[in-house]
C-alpha positions in Angstrom: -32.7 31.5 1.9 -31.8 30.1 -1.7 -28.1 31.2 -1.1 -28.3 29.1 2.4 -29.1 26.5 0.2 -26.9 26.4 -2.6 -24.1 26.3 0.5 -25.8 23.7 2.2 -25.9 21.3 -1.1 -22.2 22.8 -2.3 -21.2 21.6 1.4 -22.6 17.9 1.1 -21.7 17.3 -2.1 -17.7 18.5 -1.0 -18.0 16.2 1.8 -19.2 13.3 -0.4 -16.4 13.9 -3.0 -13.4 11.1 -2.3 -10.1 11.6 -2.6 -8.0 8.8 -4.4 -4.3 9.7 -3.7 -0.8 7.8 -4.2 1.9 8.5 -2.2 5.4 7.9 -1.9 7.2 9.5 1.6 10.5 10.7 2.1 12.8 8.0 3.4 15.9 8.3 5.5 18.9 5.8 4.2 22.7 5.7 4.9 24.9 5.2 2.1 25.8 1.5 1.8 22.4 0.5 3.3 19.6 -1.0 1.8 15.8 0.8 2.3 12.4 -0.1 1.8 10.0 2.8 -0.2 6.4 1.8 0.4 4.0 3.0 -2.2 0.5 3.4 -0.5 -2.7 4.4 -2.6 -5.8 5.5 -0.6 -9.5 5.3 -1.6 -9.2 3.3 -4.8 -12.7 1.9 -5.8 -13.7 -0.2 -8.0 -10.3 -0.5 -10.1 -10.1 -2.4 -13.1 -6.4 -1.6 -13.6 -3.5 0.8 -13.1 0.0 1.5 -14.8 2.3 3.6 -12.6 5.5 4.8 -13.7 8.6 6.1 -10.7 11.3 8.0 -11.9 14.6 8.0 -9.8 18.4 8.7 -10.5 20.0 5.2 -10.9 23.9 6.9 -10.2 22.4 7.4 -6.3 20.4 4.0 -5.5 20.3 0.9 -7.2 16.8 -1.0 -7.3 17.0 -4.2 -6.0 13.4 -5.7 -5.3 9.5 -5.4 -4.7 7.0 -6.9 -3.1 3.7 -6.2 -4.5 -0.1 -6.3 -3.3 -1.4 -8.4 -6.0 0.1 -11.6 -7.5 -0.7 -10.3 -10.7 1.2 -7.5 -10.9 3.8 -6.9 -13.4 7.0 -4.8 -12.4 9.6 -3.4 -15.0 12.9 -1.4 -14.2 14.2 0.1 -16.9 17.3 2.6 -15.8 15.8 5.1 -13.6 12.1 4.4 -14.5 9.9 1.5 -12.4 6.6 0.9 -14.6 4.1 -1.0 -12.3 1.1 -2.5 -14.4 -1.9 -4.5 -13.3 -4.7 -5.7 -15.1 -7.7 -7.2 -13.1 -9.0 -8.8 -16.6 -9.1 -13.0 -16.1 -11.1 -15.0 -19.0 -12.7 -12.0 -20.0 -14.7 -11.2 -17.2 -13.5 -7.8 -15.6 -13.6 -8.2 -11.3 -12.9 -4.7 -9.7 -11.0 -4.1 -6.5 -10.7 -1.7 -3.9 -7.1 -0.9 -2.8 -6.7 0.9 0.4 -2.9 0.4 1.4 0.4 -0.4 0.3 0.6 -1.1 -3.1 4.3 -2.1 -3.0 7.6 -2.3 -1.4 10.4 -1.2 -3.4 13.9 -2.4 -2.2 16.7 0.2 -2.9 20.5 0.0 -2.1 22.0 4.0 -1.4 24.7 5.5 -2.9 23.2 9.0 -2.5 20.1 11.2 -2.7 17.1 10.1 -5.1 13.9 11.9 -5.9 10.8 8.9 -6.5 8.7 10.7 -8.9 5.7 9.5 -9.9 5.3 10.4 -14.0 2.6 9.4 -16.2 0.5 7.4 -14.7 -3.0 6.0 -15.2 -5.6 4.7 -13.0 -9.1 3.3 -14.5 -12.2 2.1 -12.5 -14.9 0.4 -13.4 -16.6 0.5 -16.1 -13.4 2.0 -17.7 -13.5 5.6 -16.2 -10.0 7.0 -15.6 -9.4 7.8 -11.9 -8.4 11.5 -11.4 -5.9 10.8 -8.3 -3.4 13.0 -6.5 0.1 12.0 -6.5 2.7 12.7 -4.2 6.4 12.3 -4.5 9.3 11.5 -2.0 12.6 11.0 -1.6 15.4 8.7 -0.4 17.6 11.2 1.6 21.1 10.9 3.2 20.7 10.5 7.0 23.9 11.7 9.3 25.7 9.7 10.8 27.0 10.8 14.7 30.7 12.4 14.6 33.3 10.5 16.5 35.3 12.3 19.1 38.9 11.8 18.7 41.0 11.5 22.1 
């Protein structure tokens, strides 16, 4: 009976546990073209701020432009690195959000295949706990394009 129980509470407590995730999918993109990455976050509660950095190669796409979820947010390229930083802090007085969604569009032009990796990143919610989330990484890949016959 006690071992039917410590399963029953290891079950609800496994069930109650949410997971806060960032994700970045693998996009298709023909050289010359220009693509849109969305970065979508899941399950973000009560966040007081975020810094995410994305690595890419910069000799295979060239970034162009974002649109991003919050006014506020501040967006540095820097080579192949994209640090995205927000800070929900306004006259001192700290207002949390929860972001289910995308996060931001990045606008790349294609010149080849590029890895988006996520590197050190860092998530805090309120009252200034860091957020353990899971992140995923993608990739702008080179789609084919049909063979002509020749007559």
């Amino acid at each position: 009976m006690k071992k039917l129980m410590t399963l029953m509470i290891a079950l609800a407590l496994s069930v109650s546990v949410i997971s806060q995730t960032a994700v970045i999918p693998n996009i298709p993109g023909e050289i010359g073209t220009t693509v849109i990455v969305p970065v979508t976050v899941a399950d973000w509660q009560d966040i007081v701020c975020f810094t995410l950095n994305i690595g890419f190669d910069p000799s295979k796409i060239d970034f162009m432009s974002s649109e991003l979820w919050h006014p506020e947010m501040l967006i540095n390229v820097t080579g192949g690195r994209i640090a995205i930083v927000w800070v929900t802090e306004v006259d001192s007085i700290t207002h949390p959000y929860d972001i289910d969604g995308v996060l931001a569009h990045l606008y790349f032009n294609v010149r080849g295949e590029s890895s988006l990796k996520f590197g050190r990143c860092e998530v805090i919610q309120d009252p200034y706990t860091p957020v353990d989330v899971t992140y995923t990484n993608g990739l702008i890949y080179q789609t084919k394009k049909k063979a002509t016959k020749l007559r």
